[in-house]
C-alpha positions in Angstrom: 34.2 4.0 27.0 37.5 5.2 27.6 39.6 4.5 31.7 42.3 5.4 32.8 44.3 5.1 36.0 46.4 7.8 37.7 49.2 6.5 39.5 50.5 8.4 42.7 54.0 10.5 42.8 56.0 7.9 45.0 56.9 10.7 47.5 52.8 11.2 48.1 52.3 6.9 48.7 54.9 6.9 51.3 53.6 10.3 53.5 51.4 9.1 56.9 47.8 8.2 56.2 46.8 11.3 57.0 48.7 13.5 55.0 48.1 11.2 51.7 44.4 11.4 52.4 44.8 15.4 52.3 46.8 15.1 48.9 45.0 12.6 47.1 41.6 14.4 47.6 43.1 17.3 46.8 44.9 15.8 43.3 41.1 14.1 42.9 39.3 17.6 42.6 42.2 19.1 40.4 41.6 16.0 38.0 38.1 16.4 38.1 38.1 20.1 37.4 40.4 19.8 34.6 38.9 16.4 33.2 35.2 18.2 33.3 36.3 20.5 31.0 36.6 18.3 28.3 33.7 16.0 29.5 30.8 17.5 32.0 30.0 13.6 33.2 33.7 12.1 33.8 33.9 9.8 36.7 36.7 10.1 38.9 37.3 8.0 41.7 39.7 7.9 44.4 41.1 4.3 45.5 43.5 4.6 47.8 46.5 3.9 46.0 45.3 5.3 42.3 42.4 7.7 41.0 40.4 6.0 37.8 39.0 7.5 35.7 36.1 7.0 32.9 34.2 8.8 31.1 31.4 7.1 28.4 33.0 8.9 25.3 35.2 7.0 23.4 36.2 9.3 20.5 40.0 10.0 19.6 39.2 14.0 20.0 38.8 13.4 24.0 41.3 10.6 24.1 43.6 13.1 23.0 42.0 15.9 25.4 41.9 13.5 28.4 45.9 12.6 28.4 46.7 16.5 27.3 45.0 17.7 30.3 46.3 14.7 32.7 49.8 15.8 31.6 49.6 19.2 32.9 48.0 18.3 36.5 51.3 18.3 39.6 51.2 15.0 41.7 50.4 12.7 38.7 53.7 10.5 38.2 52.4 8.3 35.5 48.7 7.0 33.7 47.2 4.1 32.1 45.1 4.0 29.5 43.5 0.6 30.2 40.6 -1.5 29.2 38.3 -3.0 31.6 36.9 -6.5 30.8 35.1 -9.3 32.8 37.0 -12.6 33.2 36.1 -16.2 34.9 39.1 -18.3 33.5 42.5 -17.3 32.8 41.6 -17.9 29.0 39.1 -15.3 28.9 41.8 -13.0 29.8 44.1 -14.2 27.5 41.9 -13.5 24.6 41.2 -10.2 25.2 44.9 -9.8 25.8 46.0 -10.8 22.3 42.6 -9.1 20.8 44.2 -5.8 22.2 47.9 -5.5 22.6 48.7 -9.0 19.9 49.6 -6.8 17.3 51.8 -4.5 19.4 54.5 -7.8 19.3 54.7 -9.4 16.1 58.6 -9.9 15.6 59.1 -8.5 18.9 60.6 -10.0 22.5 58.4 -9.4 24.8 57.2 -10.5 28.5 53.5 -10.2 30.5 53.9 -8.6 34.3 50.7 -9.2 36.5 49.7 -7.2 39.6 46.4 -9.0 41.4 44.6 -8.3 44.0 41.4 -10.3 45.8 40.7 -14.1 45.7 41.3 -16.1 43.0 42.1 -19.6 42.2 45.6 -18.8 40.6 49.0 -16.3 41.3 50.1 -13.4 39.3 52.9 -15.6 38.3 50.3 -18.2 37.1 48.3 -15.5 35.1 51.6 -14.4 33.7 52.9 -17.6 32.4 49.1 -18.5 30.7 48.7 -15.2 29.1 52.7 -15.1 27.7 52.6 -18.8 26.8 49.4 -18.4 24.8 50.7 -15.3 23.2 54.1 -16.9 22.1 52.2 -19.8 21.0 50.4 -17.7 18.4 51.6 -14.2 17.6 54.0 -13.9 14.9 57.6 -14.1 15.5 56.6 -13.1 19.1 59.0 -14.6 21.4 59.4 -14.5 25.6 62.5 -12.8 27.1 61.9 -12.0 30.8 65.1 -9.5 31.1 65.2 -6.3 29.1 62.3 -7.6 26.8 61.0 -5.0 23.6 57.5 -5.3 24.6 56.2 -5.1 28.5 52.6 -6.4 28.6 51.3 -5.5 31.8 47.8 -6.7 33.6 45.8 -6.1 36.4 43.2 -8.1 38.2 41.2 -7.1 41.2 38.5 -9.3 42.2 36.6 -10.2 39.3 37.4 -7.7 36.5 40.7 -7.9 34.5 42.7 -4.5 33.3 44.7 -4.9 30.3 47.0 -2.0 30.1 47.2 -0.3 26.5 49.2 2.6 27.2 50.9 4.2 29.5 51.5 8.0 29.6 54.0 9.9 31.9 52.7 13.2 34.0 54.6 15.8 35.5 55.2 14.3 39.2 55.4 16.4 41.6 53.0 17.3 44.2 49.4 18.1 43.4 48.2 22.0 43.8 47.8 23.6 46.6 49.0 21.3 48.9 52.3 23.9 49.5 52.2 27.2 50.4 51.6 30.3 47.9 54.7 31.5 46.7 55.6 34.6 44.7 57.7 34.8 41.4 59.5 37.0 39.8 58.6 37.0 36.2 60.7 38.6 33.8 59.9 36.5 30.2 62.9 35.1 29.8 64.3 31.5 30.4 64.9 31.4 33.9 61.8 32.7 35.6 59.4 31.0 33.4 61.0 27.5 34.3 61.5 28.6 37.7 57.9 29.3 38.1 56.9 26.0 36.3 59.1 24.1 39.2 58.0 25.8 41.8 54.0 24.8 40.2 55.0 21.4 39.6 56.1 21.0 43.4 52.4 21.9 44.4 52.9 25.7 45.5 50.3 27.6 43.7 52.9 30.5 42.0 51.2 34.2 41.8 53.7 36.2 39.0 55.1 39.5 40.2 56.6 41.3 37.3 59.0 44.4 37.5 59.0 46.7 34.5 61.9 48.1 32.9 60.9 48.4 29.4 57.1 49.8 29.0 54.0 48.1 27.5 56.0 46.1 25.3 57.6 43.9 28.1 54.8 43.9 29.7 52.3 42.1 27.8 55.8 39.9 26.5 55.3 38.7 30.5 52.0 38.7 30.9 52.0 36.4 28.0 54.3 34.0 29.7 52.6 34.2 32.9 49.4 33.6 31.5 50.1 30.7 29.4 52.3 28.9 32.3 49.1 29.6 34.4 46.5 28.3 31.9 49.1 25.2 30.7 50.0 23.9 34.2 47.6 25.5 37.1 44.3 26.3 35.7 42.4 24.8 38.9 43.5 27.5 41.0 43.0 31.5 41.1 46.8 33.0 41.0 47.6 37.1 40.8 49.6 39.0 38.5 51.1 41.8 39.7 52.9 44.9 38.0 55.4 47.0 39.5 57.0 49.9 37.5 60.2 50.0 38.4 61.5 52.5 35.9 61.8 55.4 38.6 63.8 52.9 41.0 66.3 52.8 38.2 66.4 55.8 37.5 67.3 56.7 41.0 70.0 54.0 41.2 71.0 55.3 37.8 71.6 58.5 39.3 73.2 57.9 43.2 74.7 54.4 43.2 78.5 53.9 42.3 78.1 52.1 38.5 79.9 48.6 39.7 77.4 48.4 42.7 74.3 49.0 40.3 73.3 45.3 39.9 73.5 44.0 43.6 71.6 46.9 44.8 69.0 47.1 41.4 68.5 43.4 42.8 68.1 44.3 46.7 65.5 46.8 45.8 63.3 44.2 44.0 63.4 41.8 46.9 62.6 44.5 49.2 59.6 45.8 46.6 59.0 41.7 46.2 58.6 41.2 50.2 56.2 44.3 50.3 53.7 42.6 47.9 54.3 39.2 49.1 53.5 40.4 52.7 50.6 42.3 51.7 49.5 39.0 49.6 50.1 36.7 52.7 52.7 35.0 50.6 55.0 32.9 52.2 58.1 32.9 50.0 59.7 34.8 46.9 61.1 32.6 43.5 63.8 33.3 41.1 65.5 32.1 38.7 68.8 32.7 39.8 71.8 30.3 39.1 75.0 30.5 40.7 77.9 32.5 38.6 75.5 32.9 35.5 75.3 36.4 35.6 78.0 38.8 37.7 74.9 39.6 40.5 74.8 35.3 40.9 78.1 34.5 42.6 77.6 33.3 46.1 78.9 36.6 47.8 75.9 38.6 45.7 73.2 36.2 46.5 74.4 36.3 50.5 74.4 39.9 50.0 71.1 40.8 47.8 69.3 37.8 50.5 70.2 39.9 54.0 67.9 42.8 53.0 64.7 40.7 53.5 63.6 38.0 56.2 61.0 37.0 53.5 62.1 33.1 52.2 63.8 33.4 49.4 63.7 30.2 47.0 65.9 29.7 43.7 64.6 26.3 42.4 67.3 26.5 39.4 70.4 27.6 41.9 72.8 24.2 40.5 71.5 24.2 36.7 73.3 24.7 33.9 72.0 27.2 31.1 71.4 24.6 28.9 69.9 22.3 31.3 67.3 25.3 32.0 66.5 26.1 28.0 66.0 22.8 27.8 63.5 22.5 30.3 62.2 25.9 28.8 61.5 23.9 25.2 59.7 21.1 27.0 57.4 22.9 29.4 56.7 25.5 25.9 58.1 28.7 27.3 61.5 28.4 25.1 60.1 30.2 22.2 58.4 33.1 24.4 62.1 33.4 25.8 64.1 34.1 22.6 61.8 36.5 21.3 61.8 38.9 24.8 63.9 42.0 24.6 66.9 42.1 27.0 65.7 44.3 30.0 68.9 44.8 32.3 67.7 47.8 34.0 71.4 48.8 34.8 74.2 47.8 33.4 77.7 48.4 35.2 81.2 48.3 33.1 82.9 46.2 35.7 80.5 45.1 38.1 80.9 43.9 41.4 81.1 39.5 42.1 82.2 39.7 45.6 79.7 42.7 47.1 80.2 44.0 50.6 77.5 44.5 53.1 79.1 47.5 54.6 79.6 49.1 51.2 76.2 48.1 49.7 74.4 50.0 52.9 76.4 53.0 52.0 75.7 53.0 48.3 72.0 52.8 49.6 71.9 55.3 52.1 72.2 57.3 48.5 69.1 56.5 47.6 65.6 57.9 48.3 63.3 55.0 49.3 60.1 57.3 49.1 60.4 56.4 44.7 60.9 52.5 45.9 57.6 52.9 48.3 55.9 54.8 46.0 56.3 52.5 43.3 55.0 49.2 45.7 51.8 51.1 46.8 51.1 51.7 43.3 51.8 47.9 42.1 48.7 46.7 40.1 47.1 43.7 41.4 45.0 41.7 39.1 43.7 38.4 38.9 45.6 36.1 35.9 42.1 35.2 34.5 41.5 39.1 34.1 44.4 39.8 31.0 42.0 38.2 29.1 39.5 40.8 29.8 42.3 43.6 30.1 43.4 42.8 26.6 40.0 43.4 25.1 39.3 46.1 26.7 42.7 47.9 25.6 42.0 46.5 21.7 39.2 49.0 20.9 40.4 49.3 17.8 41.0 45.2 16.8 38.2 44.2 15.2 36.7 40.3 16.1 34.6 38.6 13.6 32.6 35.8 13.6 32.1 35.6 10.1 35.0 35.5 7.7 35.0 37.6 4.8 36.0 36.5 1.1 39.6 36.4 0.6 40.3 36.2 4.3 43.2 35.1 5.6 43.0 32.9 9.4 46.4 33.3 11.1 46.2 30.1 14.0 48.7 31.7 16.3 48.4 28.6 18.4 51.2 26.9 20.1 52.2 23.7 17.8 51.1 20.7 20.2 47.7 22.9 20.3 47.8 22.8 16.5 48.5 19.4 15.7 45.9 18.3 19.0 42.6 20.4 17.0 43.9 21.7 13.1 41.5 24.3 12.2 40.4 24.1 8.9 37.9 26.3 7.4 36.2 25.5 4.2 36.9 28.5 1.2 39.2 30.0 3.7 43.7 29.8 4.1 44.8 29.1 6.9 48.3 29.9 8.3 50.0 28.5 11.4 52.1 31.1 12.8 52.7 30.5 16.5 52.3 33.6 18.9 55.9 33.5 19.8 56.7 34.2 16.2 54.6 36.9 15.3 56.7 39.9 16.1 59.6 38.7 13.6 57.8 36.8 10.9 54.1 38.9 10.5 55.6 41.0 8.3 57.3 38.4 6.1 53.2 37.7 5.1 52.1 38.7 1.8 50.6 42.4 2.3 47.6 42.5 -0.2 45.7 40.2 2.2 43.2 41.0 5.2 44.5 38.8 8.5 42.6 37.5 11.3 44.2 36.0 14.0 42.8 32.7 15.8 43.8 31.1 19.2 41.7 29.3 21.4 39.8 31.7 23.5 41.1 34.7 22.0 43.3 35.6 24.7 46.7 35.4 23.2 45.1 36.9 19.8 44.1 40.0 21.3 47.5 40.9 23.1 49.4 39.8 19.5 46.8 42.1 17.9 47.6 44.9 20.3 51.7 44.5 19.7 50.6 44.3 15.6 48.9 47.5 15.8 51.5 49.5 17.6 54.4 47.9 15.1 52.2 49.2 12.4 49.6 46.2 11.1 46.6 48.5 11.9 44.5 46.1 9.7 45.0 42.9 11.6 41.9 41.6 13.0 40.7 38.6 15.2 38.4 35.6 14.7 36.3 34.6 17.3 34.1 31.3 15.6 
């Protein structure tokens, strides 16, 4: 039997009774729908001031599943893995103790914290000082240090069952999904929107993707990609939309009227007007960037005042204060960094001295320029589509990409996996070579491959290995082929 107990994001304990009722119910179905995944029978159980959980399988596989998927669920600040014993004297619970965590301090400082709760014949302090007497008495170069100790041993006693805590495992905070309102992002693959969008996920909003194109199929399945995968990684337990808006023809017409160092602040007001349409339409409450002030000429202060009075729609920029590197790092530990180096540069326009301290006056004349039939033509014709569906959209447009079930002699399985997917389930296949080349790399290393070899590409449900197999065909690899076990 494997438990574990989900402790609350402090900013959920301290809400009025109410309103933590609403959000823990709610985090207790997202756990429960991500957890059943991995195990149909999982208990979860809401008390109050924690969720447990249990489920009756013990292997290391869905260990290793269970803290995966309680890593990725908003509103979960921190877990233990614990184990649950019976206890009637403070020796039984001292022997279990060492049994389980002894080993963890030989050589080591270390100190024993004690929550309890119920009636009992002794104080936490009293279970403390039996449990980190016994353990100093006869663990190995163990010794007590009560400030800034190596080793924290911490225990838990309610009523008549003792909780000694193995591990514990941090989550991504935050409040749990959908407990905000929906809010619409604007996707573009690269390092800003992704971790934007993640943010604006991790603060409980469920995030639909809106994605304007300026650079044909290729971007789009690039950002579909993204989308997807920061859908699927960190909001699975909710429907979100992806939509497409091709905004080639608005920059074409701003290409063609609008005074070249006015391009940007007015390529930007069209997409929040385009954004505001959908959003509207959507019964979305708010648009997301990933703007950060003076990153790019269109960011200073004066431009964002500018591009934000041609909507009333909310506009949010959850990055506004980072730094660059403060957001690709964010990027590389939320996964999207590696999607983000390898999208093309999309600028749309591109001015030779453009503007950082726009006008109003002179931005509503540029614009009077411009015919806004091409902007409302492009919004009615925005594609609408459920996240789940690129799955299905991908195999549908692969006609040609051949999935096989059974591998051929000489085969060659490319897991295009991402790494922490590879190292959680290696796929091995007996009589067959395997190569671990993650998605994000395809595009630049396939073709360092040996060429006398037949490839199949492998991902989990075959999602990610149909797009890859689509942008392989078009750069030529006509041959490439996916394996669906």
């Amino acid at each position: 039997m494997l438990k574990f107990i989900v402790k609350l994001h402090p900013e959920i304990a301290i809400k009025s009774r109410s309103v933590r009722k609403r959000f823990t119910k709610v985090l207790e179905n997202n756990i429960k729908i991500m957890l059943r995944r991995v195990d149909e029978k999982v208990q979860v159980r809401n008390n109050w001031d924690n969720i447990s959980v249990v489920t009756k399988l013990d292997d290391a596989q869905t260990r290793l599943n269970f803290i995966d998927s309680l890593q990725r669920i908003p509103g979960i600040v921190q877990f233990i893995e614990v184990t649950e014993t019976d206890f009637t004297t403070l020796d039984d619970i001292y022997k279990k103790t060492i049994d389980l965590v002894g080993h963890t301090i030989v050589g080591k400082t270390f100190c024993v914290r004690a929550k309890r709760i119920g009636e009992h014949d002794f104080t936490s302090t009293d279970l403390e000082r039996y449990v980190g007497g016994g353990l100093n008495q006869h663990v190995e170069g163990a010794r007590v240090k009560l400030s800034r100790p190596e080793v924290t041993i911490r225990l838990e006693v309610k009523d008549d069952k003792a909780y000694i805590v193995t591990k514990t495992h941090l989550g991504m905070a935050g409040f749990p999904l959908p407990t905000q309102e929906d809010v619409l992002s604007l996707m573009s693959g690269g390092f800003d929107s992704g971790v934007a969008s993640y943010q604006m996920i991790r603060k409980g909003a469920r995030t639909h993707f809106l994605f304007f194109n300026l650079g044909g199929a290729a971007h789009e399945i690039g950002v579909k990609q993204a989308s997807y995968y920061l859908w699927k990684k960190f909001s699975s337990t909710h429907k979100v939309k992806f939509i497409t808006v091709d905004f080639e023809p608005v920059v074409a017409e701003i290409l063609e009227n609008v005074e070249n160092s006015q391009m940007g602040v007015v390529l930007k007001r069209m997409m929040m007007r385009a954004g505001s349409q959908v959003a509207e339409k959507l019964n979305i409450q708010a648009l997301v960037t990933g703007e950060s002030i003076g990153q790019v000429s269109s960011q200073t202060l004066a431009n964002l005042s500018v591009i934000d009075r041609v909507t009333e729609t909310l506009i949010l920029r959850p990055l506004i204060q980072h730094d660059k590197q403060e957001i690709i790092n964010i990027a590389r530990k939320i996964g999207t960094a590696e999607m983000a180096e390898t999208m093309p540069e999309y600028c749309g326009v591109i001015s030779k001295k453009p503007t950082v301290k726009a006008k109003i006056d002179v931005i509503k004349a540029e614009e009077e320029k411009f015919d806004f039939d091409v902007l409302n033509t492009v919004v009615e014709n925005a594609r609408i589509m459920d996240v789940r569906d690129i799955d299905v959209e991908a195999k549908q447009e692969l006609k040609e990409a051949e999935s096989v079930v059974d591998l051929p002699a000489g085969a060659v399985v490319v897991d295009i996996r991402s790494p922490e997917e590879e190292d959680a389930a290696p796929l091995e296949i007996d009589g067959i070579d395997v190569v671990h080349l993650p998605f994000f790399r395809l595009a630049t290393k396939f073709g360092d491959l040996p060429k006398d070899k037949d490839y199949y590409l492998y991902c989990e449900r075959g999602v990610m290995s149909q797009l890859q197999a689509l942008i392989l065909h078009e750069a030529g690899f006509t041959g490439v082929k996916v394996y669906r076990p």
